[in-house]
N, C-alpha and C positions, 0 to 999 in steps of 0.2 A: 373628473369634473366635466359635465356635458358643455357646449357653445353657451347655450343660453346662462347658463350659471358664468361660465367665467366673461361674459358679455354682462352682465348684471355687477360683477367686481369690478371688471375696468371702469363702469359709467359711475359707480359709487366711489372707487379712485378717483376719476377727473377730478366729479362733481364737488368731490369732498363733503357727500352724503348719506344719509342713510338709508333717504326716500327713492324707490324704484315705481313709474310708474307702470303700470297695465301695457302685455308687449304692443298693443296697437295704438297707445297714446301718444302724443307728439312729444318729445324729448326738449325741445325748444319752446311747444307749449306751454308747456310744463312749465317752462322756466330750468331746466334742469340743464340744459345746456342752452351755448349761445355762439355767434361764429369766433368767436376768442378762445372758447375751449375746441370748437372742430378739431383744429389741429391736433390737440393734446391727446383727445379720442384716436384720430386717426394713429397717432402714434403708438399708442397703448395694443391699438389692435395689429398694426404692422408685426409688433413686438411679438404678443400674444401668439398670432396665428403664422407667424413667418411667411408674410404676402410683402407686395409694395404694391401701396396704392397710389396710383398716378395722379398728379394733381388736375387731369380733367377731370378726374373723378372728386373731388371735393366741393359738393354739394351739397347743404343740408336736406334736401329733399332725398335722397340716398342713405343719410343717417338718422334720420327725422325718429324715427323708434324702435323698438327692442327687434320685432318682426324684420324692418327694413330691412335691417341690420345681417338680419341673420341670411334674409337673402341673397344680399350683397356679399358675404362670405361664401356663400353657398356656390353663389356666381362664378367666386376667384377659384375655386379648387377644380 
């Protein structure tokens, strides 16, 4: 399974949804996430990708959408 596929499972995990939006949509636009799940996210993907995100780094602007995301992974390796 590529990034973006198991980055689409985790945020349908948090969310407890079905609905993915467009990778350049906002996440919290959306409504799909909100800073009560951040955490949950970030933990999913700790897990997933075997990183440790520092909590300077917990900012919605950095997980804001699928793209970000994948950045931000892209970043940590």
């Amino acid at each position: 399974m590529d990034r973006r596929s198991k980055l689409i499972e985790i945020i349908k995990a948090v969310t407890r949804k079905d609905d993915v939006p467009a990778p350049d949509e906002s996440l919290f636009d959306s409504g799909l996430l909100d800073s009560f799940a951040l955490p949950d996210l970030v933990s999913a993907l700790e897990k997933e990708f075997s990183i440790q995100i520092p909590d300077s780094d917990l900012n919605p602007r950095k997980f804001d959408s699928i793209e970000r995301i994948e950045e931000y992974l892209i970043s940590r390796n």
